[in-house]
C-alpha positions in Angstrom: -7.0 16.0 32.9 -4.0 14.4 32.7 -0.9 15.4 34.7 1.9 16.7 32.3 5.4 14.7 33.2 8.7 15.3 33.1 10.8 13.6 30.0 12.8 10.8 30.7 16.7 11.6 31.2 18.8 9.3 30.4 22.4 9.5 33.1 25.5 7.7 33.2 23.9 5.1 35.4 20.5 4.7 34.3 17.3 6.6 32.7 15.2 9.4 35.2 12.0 10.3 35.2 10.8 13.4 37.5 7.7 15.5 37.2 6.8 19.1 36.5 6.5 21.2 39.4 5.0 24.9 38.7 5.8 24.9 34.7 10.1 23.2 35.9 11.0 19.6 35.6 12.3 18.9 39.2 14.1 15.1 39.8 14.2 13.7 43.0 15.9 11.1 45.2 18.5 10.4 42.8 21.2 8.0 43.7 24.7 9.4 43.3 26.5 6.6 45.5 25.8 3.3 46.5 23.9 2.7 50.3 26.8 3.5 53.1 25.5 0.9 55.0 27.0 -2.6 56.2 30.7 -2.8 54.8 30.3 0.4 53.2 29.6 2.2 56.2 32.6 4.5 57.0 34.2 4.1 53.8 34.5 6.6 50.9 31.0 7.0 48.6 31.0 4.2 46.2 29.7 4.3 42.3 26.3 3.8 42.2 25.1 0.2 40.7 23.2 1.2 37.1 19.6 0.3 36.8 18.4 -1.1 33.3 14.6 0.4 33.8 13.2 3.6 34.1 13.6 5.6 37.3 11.0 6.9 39.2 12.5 10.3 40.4 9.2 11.9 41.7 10.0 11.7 45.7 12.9 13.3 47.7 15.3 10.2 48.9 15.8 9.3 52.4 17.4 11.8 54.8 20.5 10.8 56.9 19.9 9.7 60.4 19.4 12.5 62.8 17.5 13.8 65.5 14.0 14.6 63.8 12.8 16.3 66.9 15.7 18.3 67.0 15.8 19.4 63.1 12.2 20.7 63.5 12.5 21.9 67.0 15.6 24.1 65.2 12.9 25.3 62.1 14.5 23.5 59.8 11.2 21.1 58.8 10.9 17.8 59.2 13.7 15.5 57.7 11.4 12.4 57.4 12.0 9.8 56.5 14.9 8.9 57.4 18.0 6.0 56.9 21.6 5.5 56.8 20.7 4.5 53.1 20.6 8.8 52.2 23.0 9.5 49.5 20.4 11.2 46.8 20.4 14.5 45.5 17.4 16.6 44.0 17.5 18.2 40.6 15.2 21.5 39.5 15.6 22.7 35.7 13.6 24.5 33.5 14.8 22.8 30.3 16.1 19.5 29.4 17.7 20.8 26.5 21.5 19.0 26.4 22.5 22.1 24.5 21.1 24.8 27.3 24.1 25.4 29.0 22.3 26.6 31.9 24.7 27.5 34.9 24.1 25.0 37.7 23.6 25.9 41.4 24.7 23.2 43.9 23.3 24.1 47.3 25.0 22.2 50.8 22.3 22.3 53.7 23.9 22.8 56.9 22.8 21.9 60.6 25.9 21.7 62.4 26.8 18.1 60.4 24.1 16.6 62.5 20.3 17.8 61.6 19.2 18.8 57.5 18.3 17.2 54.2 18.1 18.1 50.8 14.3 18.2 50.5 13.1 21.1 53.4 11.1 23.6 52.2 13.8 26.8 52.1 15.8 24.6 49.1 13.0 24.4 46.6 14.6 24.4 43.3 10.9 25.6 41.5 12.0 29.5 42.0 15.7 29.7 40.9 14.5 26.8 38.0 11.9 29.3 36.9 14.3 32.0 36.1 16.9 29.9 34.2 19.2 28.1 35.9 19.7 24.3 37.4 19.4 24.5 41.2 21.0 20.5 42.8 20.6 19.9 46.8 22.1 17.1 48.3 22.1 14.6 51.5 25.0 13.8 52.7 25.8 11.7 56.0 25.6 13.6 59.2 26.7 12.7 62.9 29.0 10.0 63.7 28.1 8.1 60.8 29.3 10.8 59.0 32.2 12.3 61.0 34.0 9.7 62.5 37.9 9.5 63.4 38.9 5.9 65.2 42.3 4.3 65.4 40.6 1.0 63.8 39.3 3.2 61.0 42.4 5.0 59.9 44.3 1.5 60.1 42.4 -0.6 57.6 43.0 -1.2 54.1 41.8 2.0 52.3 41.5 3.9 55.5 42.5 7.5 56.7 39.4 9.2 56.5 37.7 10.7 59.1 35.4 12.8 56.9 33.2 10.3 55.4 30.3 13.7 54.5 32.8 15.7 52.9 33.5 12.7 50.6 29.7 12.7 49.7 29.7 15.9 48.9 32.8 15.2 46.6 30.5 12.5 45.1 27.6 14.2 44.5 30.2 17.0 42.7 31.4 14.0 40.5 27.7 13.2 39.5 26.8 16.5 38.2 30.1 16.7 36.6 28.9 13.3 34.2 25.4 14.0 34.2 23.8 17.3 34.2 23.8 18.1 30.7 21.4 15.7 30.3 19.3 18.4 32.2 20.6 21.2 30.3 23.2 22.4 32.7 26.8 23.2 32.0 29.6 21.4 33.7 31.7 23.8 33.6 30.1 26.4 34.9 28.7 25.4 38.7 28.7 27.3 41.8 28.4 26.1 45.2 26.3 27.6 48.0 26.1 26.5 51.4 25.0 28.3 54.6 26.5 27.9 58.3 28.1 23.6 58.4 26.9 23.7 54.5 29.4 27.2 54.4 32.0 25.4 56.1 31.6 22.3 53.4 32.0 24.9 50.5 35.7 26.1 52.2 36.0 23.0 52.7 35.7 22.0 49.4 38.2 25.0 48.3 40.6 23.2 50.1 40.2 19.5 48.4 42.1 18.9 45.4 39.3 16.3 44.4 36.7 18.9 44.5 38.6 21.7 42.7 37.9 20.6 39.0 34.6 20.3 39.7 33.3 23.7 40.7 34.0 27.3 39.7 32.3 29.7 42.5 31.4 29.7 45.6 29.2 31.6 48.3 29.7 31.0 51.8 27.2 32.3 53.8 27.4 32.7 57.7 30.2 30.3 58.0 31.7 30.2 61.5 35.5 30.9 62.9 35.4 27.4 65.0 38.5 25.6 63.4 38.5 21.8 62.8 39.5 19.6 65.4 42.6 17.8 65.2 42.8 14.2 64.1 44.4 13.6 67.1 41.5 14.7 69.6 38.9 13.3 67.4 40.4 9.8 67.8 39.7 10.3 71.4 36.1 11.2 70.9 35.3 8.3 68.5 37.4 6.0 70.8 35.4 7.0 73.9 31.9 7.0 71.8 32.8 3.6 70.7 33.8 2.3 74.2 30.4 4.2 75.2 28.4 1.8 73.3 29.6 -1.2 74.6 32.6 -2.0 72.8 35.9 -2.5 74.6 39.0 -0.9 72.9 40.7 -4.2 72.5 37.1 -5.4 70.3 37.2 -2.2 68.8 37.5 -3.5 64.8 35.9 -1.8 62.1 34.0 -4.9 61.4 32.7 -5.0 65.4 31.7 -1.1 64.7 30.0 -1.7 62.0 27.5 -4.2 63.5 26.5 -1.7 65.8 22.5 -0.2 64.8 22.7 2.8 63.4 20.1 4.5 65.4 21.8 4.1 68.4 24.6 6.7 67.6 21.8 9.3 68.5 22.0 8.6 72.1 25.2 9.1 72.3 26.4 12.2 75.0 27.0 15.1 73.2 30.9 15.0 74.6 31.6 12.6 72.2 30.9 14.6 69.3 32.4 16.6 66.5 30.2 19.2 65.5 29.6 21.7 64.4 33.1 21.2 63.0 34.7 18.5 60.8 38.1 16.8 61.4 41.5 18.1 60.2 44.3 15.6 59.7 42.7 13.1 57.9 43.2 12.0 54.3 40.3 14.1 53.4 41.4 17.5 55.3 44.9 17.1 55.6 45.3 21.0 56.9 42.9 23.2 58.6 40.6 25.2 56.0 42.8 28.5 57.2 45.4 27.4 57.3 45.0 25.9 53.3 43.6 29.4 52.3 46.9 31.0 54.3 49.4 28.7 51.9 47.0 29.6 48.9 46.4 26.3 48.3 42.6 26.3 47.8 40.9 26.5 44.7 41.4 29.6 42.4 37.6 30.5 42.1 35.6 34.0 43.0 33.9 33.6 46.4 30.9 35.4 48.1 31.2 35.7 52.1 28.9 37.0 54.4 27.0 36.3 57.6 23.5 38.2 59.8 23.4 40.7 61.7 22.0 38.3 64.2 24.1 34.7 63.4 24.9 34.7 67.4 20.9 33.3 68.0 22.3 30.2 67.4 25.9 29.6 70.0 23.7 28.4 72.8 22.6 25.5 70.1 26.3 25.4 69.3 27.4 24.9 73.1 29.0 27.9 73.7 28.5 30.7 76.2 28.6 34.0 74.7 29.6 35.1 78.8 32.3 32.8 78.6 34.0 34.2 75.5 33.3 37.9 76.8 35.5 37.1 79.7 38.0 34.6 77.7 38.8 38.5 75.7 38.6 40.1 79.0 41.6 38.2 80.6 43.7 38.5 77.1 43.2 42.1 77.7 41.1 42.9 74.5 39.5 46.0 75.1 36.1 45.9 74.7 34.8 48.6 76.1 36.5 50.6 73.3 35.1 48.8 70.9 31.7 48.5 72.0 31.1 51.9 73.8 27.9 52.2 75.6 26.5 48.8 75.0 25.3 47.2 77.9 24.2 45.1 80.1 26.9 42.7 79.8 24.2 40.0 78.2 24.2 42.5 75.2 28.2 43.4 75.5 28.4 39.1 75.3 26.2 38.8 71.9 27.2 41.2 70.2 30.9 40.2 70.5 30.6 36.8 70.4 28.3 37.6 67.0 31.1 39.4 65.8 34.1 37.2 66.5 32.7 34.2 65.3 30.6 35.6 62.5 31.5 38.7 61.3 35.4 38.3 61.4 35.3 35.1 58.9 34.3 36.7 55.7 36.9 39.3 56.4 39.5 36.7 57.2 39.0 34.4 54.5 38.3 37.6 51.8 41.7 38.9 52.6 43.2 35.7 52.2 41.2 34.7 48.9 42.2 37.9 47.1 45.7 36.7 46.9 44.2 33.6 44.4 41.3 34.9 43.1 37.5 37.5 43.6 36.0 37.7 46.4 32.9 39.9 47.8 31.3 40.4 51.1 27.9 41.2 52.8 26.5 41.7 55.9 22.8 40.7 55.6 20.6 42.7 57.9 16.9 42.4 56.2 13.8 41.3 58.0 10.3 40.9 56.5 7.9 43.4 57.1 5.5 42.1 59.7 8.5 40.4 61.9 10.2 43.1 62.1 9.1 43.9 65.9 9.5 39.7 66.4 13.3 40.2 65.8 14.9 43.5 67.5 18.4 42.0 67.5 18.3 41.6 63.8 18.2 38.9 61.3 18.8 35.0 63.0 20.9 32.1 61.4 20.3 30.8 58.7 16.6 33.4 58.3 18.6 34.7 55.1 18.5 31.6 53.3 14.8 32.2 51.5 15.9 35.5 50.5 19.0 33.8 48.6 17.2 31.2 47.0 13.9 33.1 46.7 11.9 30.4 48.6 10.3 33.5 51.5 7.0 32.4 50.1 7.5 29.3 50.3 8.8 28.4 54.1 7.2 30.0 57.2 7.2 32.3 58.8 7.5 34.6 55.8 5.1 32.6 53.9 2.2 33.8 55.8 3.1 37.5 56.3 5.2 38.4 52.8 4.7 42.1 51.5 5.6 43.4 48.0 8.8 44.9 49.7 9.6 41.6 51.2 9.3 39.8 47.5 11.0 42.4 45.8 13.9 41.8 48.2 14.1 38.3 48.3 14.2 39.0 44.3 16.9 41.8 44.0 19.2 39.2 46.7 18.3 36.0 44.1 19.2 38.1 41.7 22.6 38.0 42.7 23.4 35.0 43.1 22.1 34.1 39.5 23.9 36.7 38.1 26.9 35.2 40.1 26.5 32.0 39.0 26.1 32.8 35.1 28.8 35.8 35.5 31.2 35.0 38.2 30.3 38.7 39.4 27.0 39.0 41.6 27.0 42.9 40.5 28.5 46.1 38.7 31.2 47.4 41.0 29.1 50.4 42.1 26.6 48.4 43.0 28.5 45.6 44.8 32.1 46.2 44.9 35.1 43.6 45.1 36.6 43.0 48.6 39.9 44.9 47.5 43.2 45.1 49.3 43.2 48.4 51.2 39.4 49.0 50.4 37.6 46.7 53.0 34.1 47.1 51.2 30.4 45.1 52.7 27.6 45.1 51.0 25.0 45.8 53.7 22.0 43.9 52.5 19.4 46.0 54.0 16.7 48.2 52.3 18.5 50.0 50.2 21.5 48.3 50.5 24.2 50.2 51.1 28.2 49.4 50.5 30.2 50.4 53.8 33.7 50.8 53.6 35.9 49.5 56.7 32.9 47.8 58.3 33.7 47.2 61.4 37.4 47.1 60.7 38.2 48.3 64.6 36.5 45.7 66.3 37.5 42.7 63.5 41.1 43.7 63.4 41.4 43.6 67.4 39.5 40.3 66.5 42.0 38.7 64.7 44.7 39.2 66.5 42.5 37.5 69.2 40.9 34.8 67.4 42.3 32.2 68.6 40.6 32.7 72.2 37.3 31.7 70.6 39.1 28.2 70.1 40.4 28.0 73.2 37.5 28.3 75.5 35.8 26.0 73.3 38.6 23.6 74.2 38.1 24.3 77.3 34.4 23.6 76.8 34.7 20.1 75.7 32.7 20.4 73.0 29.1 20.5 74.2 27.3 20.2 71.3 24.2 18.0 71.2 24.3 14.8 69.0 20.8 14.2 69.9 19.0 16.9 68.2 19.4 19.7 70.9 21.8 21.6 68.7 18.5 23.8 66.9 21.1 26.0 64.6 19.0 24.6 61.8 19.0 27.7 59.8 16.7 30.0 61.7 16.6 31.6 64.7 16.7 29.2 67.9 14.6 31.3 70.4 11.3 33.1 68.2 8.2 31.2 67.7 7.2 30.0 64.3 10.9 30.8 63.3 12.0 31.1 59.6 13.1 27.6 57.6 16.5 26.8 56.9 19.6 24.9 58.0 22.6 25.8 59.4 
């Protein structure tokens, strides 16, 4: 029997072929920027060289350099192989009918913007393809070779970037804007989803007048309240990494930097890095991301915000104490105990807070600043399958929600193994509205999911049934937001102790359980 394959699609830069996958044409490793490697290493994406034969697009492209160990250790699957040659992106659709005008899907990984790829399990575009619409992943460089701020950088001809992913992203925007009719999307009608890093891309990309014409919603899911670091403190981080490799200041050119091997930015110490935040300051990110959405400067498009009921599992792979920010609120006189009454031992007092603070108060921040531009709704997602249920008592980990928004739970473990009719219905009802936010710009009728109003703080509870909560935990986030700078400072005060190497394990799941859930932060 001979294999049915995909038609050939003919792009701006050259003709694709891709193969069927479960009845959907899916189209892998395609190039949507030249290598960054050599001269084009920290420089902005550049256009991709055309091809004049057909394509082979039948295998995922390479993933950017990272920790493997740490990317699986984290449950986010195995990113191999690997290179610094990793700009590709993946496309599922179920037609390649120019004239479909299916709404298109973009989906950021996350992983702190150190650990992911395109190609893990949890963002299989077969499901979301099978039920009409385009689903596009994307690599995009990660670690210092992706976030890198250096006096010898911003100096050169062309320079002033310190954001060399967010620029990728940008790219891979740009691609799909010339070429995915061809695969019977619609250009003007794509939303962006990202969870956790890939969140803070999406506000990110709210906030980049490049980006704006080139998307129309977003969802945002568990993005965290760390702010971006100052160009200014980066500068000293890639000036001490630099100096840490064995290159005096004084030697310190870009072309000097450039010779160095790639792989050896992974043994960096973690000191010297940025994650999980990006820089503000640069060319790229001139302003903070709140502070863009306070001067209503970011894109007029509705947004979806949310986070688990369990996002904390992942600030000890984040390099922060949840102890230390307990007693950071204690000394500015927060009053906890008000706000948490009866919860104890102090271990439980510290995650739940911390949870809270850098979690839960986000959506809410960024919805009541949103609604002055445009829509914006909120949820609180608190489903675990079935047979896990007892595995997970503090509630759903970061980044376990991902295969319930895609619908990929049968397709990543550990859900793949244990799934139950309730546990696929779920996964579809939550699917379900994300398609119908990406063809409507509404993910639901207002009774079932209301707007995130002024004066009516509503949540959609994602739990079985879900259940819209009004003022969800509006005591604890307002006293939060008053104090949310704290969070910042003691992370200042940290030093920034994420784990360049791979021992950052936020990679979508929860850090701590056994056979834990695929995804990526």
């Amino acid at each position: 029997m001979v294999q049915q394959s995909a038609p050939v699609v003919s792009t701006v830069e050259g003709q694709l072929q891709g193969v069927v996958e479960e009845g959907v044409y899916a189209f892998k490793g395609i190039p949507y920027a030249q290598p960054p490697v050599g001269a084009l290493r920290w420089r902005p994406p550049a256009p991709v060289v055309p091809w004049k034969n057909i394509r082979q697009a039948s295998t995922f492209g390479k993933s950017s350099l990272q920790s493997r160990e740490g990317c699986i250790a984290g449950g986010g699957g195995d990113p191999y192989p690997m290179s610094e040659d990793c700009l590709y992106l993946n496309v599922w659709t179920p037609r390649v009918d120019p004239q479909a005008k299916l709404p298109v899907i973009v989906w950021i990984h996350g992983g702190a913007y150190v650990l992911g790829a395109s190609g893990l399990p949890p963002y299989d575009g077969v499901p979301m393809a099978s039920r009409d619409a385009i689903l596009v992943t994307i690599n995009y460089r990660l670690g210092h070779l992706g976030f890198l701020a250096h006096p010898a950088l911003q100096k050169e001809p062309g320079g002033g970037a310190a954001n060399f992913g967010l620029l990728d992203q940008v790219a891979a925007l740009q691609w799909v804007n010339r070429n995915i009719a061809k695969f019977g999307g619609d250009a003007g009608n794509v939303t962006l989803m990202g969870q956790s890093a890939g969140a803070k891309s999406v506000l990110a990309l709210f906030c980049m007048d490049a980006a704006k014409p080139l998307f129309h919603r977003g969802v945002a899911m568990s993005v965290y309240g760390l702010d971006e670091m100052p160009l200014a403190q980066a500068q000293l981080k890639g000036e001490a990494l630099i100096r840490g490799m064995g290159v005096a200041d004084g030697a310190a050119t870009p072309e000097r930097m450039r010779q160095l091997p790639a792989e050896s930015f992974w043994q960096q110490p973690p000191e010297h890095s940025l994650a999980p935040v990006a820089v503000c300051g640069d060319t790229v990110l001139p302003q903070s991301i709140l502070s863009t959405f306070k001067a209503q400067q970011q894109a007029r498009v509705p947004l979806i915000l949310g986070s688990t009921s369990d996002d904390v599992s992942v600030m000890e792979a984040m390099g922060r104490d949840p102890m230390e920010i307990l007693q950071a609120l204690r000394d500015n006189n927060v009053p906890i105990g008000l706000l948490y009454p009866g919860v104890s031992p102090d271990e439980e007092l510290a995650r739940q807070v911390c949870r809270d603070i850098v979690f839960t108060l986000i959506p809410r921040q960024v919805a009541d600043l949103h609604l002055k531009v445009s829509d914006a709704w909120r949820f609180y997602f608190e489903y675990t399958a079935t047979e896990l249920r007892p595995e997970f008592p503090d509630g759903v980990p970061h980044g376990s929600d991902v295969p319930y928004f895609l619908d990929t739970v049968a397709r990543c473990p550990p859900t793949q193994d244990v799934l139950t009719d309730e546990d696929r219905a779920y996964s579809r009802q939550v699917s379900n509205w994300m398609l119908q936010f990406a063809r409507t710009g509404a993910p639901a009728s207002a009774t079932e999911w209301p707007k995130h109003q002024p004066g009516e703080d509503r949540t959609l509870r994602m739990q079985q049934p879900p259940k819209v909560e009004h003022n969800f935990m509006q005591l604890r986030l307002n006293a939060f937001l008053l104090a949310s700078a704290i969070i910042n400072s003691a992370d200042s005060r940290s030093g920034g102790k994420h784990d360049t190497r791979g021992n950052v394990r936020h990679t979508g799941a929860s850090p701590q359980k056994k056979n834990r859930p695929e995804g990526t932060t």
